[in-house]
C-alpha positions as CSV (number, residue, x, y, z in Angstrom):
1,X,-56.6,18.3,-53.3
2,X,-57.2,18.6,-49.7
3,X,-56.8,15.5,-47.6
4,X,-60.0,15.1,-46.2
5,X,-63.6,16.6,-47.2
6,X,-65.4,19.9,-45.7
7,X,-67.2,17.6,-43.6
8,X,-65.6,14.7,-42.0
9,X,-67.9,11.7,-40.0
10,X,-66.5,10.9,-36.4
11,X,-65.7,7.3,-38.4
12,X,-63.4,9.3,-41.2
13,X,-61.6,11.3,-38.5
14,X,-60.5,8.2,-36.2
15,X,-59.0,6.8,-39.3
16,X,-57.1,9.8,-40.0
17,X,-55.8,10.6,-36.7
18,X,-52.2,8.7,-37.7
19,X,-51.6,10.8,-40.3
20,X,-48.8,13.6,-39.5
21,X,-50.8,16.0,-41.5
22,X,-53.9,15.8,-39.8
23,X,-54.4,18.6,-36.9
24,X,-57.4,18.6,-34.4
25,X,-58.9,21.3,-32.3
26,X,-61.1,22.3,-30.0
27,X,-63.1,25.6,-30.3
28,X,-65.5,25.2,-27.5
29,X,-66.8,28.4,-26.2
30,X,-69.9,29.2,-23.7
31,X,-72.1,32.0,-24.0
32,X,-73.4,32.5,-20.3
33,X,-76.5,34.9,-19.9
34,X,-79.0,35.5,-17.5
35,X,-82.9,34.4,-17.7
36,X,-83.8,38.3,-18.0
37,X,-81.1,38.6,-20.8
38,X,-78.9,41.4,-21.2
39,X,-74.8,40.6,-22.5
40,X,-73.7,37.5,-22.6
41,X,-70.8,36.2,-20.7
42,X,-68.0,34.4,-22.5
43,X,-66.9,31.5,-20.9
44,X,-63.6,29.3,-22.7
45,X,-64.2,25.8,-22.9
46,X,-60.8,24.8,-22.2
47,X,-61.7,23.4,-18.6
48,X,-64.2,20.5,-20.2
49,X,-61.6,20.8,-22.7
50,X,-58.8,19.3,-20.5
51,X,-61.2,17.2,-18.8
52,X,-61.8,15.0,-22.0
53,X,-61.1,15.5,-25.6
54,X,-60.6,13.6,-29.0
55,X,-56.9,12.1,-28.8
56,X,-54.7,14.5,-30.4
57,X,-56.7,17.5,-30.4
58,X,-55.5,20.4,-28.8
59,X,-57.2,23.8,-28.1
60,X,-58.4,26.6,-30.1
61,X,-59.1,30.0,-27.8
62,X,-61.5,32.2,-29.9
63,X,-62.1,34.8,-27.9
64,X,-59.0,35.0,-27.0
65,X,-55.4,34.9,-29.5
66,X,-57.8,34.3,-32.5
67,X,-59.8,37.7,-32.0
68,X,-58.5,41.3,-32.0
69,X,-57.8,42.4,-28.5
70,X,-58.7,46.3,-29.2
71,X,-61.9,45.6,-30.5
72,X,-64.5,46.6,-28.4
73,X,-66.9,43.7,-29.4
74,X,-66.1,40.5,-28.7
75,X,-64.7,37.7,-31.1
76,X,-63.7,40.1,-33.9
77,X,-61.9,39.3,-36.9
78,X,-58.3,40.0,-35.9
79,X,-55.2,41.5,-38.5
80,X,-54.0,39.4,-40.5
81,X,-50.6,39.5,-38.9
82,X,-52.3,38.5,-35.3
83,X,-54.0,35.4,-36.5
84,X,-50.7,33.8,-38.7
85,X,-49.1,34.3,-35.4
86,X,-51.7,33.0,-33.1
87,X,-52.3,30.0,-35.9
88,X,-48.3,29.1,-35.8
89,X,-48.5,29.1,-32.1
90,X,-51.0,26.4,-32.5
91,X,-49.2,24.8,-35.6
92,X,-51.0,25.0,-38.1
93,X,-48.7,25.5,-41.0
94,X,-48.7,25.5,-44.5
95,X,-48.8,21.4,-44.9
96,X,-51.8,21.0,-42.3
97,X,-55.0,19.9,-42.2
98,X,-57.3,21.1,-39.9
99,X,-60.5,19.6,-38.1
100,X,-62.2,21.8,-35.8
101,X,-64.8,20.5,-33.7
102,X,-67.3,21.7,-30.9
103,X,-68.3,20.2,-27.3
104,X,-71.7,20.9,-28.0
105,X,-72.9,23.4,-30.9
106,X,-71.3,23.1,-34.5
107,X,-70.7,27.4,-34.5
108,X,-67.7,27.2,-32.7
109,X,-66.2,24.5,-35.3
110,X,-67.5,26.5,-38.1
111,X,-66.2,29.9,-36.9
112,X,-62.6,28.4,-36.9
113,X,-63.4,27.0,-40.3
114,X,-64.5,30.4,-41.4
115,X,-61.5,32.2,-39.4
116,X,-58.8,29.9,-41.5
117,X,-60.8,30.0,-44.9
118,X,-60.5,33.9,-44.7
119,X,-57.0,33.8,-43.8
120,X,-56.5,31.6,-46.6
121,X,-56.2,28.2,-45.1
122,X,-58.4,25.9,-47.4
123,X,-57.5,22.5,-45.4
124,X,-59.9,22.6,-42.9
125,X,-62.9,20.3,-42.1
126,X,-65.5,20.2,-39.5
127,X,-66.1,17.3,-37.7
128,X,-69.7,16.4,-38.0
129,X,-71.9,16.8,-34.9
130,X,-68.6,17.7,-32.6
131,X,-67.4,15.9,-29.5
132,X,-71.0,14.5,-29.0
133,X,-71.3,12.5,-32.6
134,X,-67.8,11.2,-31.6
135,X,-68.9,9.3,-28.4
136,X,-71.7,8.1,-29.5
137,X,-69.5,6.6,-32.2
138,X,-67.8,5.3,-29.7
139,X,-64.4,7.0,-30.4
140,X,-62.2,7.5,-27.1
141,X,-61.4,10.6,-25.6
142,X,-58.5,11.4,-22.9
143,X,-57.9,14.4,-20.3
144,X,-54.9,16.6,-20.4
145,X,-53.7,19.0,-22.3
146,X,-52.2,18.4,-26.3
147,X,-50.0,20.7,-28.7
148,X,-48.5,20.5,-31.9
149,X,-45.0,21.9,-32.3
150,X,-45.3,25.6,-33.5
151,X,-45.1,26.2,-37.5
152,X,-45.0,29.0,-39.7
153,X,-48.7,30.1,-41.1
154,X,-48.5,32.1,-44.4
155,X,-51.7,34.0,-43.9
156,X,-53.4,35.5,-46.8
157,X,-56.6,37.5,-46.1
158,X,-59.7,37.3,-48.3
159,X,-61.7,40.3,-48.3
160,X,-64.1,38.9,-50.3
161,X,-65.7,37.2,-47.7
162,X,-66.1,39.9,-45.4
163,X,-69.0,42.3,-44.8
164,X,-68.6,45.5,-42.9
165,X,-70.6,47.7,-41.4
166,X,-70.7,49.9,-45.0
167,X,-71.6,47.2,-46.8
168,X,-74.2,46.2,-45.2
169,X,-76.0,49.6,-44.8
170,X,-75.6,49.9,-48.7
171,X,-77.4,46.3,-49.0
172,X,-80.2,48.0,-46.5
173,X,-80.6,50.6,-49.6
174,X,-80.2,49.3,-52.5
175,X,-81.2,45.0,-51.7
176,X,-77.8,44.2,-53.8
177,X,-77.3,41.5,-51.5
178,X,-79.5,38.7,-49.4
179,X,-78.8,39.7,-45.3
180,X,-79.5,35.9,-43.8
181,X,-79.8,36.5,-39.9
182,X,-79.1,33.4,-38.7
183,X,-80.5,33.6,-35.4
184,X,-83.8,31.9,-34.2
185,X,-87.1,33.4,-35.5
186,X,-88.1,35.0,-32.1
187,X,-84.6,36.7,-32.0
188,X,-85.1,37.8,-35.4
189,X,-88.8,39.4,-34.7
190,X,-87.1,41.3,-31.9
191,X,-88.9,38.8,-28.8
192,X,-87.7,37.8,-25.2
193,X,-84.7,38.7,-23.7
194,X,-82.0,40.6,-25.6
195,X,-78.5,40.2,-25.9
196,X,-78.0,43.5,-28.3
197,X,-78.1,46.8,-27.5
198,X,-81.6,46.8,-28.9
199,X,-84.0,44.2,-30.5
200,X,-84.5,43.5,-33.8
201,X,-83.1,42.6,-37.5
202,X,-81.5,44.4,-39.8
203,X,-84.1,45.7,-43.0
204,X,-84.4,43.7,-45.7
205,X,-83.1,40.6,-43.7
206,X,-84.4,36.9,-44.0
207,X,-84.5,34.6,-41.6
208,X,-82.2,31.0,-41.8
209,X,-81.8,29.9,-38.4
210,X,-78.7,28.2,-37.8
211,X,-80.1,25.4,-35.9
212,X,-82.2,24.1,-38.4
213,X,-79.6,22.9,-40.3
214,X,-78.2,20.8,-38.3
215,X,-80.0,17.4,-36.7
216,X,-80.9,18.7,-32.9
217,X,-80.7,15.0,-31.6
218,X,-77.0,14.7,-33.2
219,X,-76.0,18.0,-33.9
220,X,-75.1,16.8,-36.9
221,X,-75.3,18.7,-40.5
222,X,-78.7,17.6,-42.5
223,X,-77.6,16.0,-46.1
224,X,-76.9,18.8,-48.6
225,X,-80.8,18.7,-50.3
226,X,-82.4,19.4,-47.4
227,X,-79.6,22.1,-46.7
228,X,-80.6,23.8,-50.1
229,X,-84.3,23.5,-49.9
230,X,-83.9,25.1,-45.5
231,X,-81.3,27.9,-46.9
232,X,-83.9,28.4,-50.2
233,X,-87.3,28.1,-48.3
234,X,-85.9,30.8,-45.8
235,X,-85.4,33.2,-48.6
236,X,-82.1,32.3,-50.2
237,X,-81.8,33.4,-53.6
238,X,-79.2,31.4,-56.0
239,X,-79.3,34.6,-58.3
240,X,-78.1,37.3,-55.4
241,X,-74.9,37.3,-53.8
242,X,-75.4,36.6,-49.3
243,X,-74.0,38.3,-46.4
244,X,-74.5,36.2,-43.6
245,X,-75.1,38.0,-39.6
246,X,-76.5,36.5,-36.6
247,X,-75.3,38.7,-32.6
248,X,-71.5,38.2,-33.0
249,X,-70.5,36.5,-36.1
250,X,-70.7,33.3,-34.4
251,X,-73.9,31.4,-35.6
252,X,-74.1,32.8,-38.9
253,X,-70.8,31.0,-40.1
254,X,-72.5,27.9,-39.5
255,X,-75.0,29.4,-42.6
256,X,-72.0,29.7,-44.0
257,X,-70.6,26.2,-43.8
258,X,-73.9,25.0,-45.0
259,X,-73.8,27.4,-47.9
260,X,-70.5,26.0,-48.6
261,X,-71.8,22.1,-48.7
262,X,-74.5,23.3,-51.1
263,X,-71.4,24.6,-53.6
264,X,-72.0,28.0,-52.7
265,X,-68.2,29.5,-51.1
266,X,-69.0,33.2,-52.5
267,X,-71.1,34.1,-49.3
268,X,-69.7,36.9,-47.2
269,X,-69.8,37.3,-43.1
270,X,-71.0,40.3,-41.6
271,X,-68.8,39.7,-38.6
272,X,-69.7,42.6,-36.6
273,X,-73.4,41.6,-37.0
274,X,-76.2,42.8,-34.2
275,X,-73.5,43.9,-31.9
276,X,-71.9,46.3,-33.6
277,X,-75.4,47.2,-35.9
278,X,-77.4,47.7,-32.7
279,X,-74.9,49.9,-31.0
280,X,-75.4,52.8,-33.7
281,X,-79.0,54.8,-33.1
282,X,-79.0,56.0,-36.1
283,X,-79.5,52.5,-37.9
284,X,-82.1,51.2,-38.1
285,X,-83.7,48.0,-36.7
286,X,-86.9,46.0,-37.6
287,X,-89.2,44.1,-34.9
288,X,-92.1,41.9,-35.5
């Protein structure tokens, strides 16, 4: 029985921060791009990081030790044998429970949830609404930089939840799966400045858009009905099995997480998504 739930309030976190068991981390990262679009530039978050951050917490580098460095696209899912070392650098071990949170946007907090969950680290929450639902709660923060003593992570891969690029261009021809491109609708018709190698969606795809599930004033997750009926009204089907995308396999784990308060965990992440998609000719891509 894990120690805390999925989602954890700002008020449930400040009274588990005593607790030995109880890891928190930061997993701020900024995507930087210019009005006329093009590549984003990844930024770390560990400056604003150090500059305040929930007692305790220390920092989790995404880009960085928990994706694969020989991957030409950024934030991919590293081996197995790269992310129990990166994770035991950090600490987490066997007996922890993690709570990621986010400076600003819950993606980051979810894609550390989604990271562990694959590697088969079930203790992990999300702290709901990030560093901003935690001051306005009036919980303290402090500058610096915090650790946790290294541990040993037994990291246990589940392929399950992973889409590649072959699955998803079987979905593409036979529908045996929902695609939910989590990105915002003008995105998805292939409008305004690109980040991809070229605009669009993948066929067959539906449209949840990651921040409608969350409060904008709070960023904060909306109560698990109105998760269902957003994920349902967008196209969801309870009867097909998902594979989540969005531009980098960033946003779309926070479909994921939503999924996953809704009692759905059998969703997969396509975590090459638009970046890798786009960067093929051959496949094909939908606008409008």
């Amino acid at each position: 029985m894990p120690l805390l739930s999925r989602l954890v309030s700002p008020e449930e976190l400040r009274d588990a921060l005593g607790d030995e068991r109880v890891q928190v981390f930061d997993a701020t990262v900024f995507l930087r791009r210019a009005t006329a679009g093009g590549p984003y530039t990844v930024e770390s978050g560990h400056e604003s990081y150090a500059r305040g951050h929930i007692p305790k917490a220390a920092f989790a580098d995404i880009p960085g030790a928990l994706s694969d460095p020989a991957s030409p696209f950024a934030f991919t899912l590293p081996a197995a044998e790269q992310f129990a070392a990166a994770a035991g650098r950090l600490g987490i071990g066997d007996g922890t429970h993690v709570v990621a949170y986010a400076q600003d946007a819950p993606m980051w907090a979810t894609r550390l949830w989604w990271l562990l969950r694959y590697f088969g680290h079930d203790d992990t929450s999300v702290l709901d609404g990030g560093l901003v639902a935690w001051t306005a709660a009036g919980g303290p923060v402090e500058p610096g930089e915090s650790r946790y003593p290294p541990a040993p992570f037994t990291g246990r891969s589940r392929p399950a939840l992973l889409a590649r690029l072959a699955d998803v261009r079987e979905t593409t021809g036979n529908g045996s799966a929902c695609l939910v491109n989590a990105l915002s609708p003008a995105a998805f018709r292939g409008e305004g400045p690109g980040a991809y190698s070229r605009p669009g969606r993948i066929p067959g795809s539906v449209n949840v858009p990651w921040d409608g599930l969350v409060d904008p004033a709070t960023n904060r997750f909306r109560p698990p009905a109105e998760l269902a009926a957003a994920l349902n009204n967008g196209g969801v089907r309870a009867d097909q099995p998902v594979i989540a995308y969005c531009g980098g396999g960033i946003s779309a784990t926070v479909d994921l997480f939503a999924l996953s308060l809704t009692g759905r965990d059998d969703a997969r992440l396509y975590d090459g998504s638009l970046t890798e998609w786009s960067a093929h000719p051959d496949l094909p891509l939908v606008t409008g």
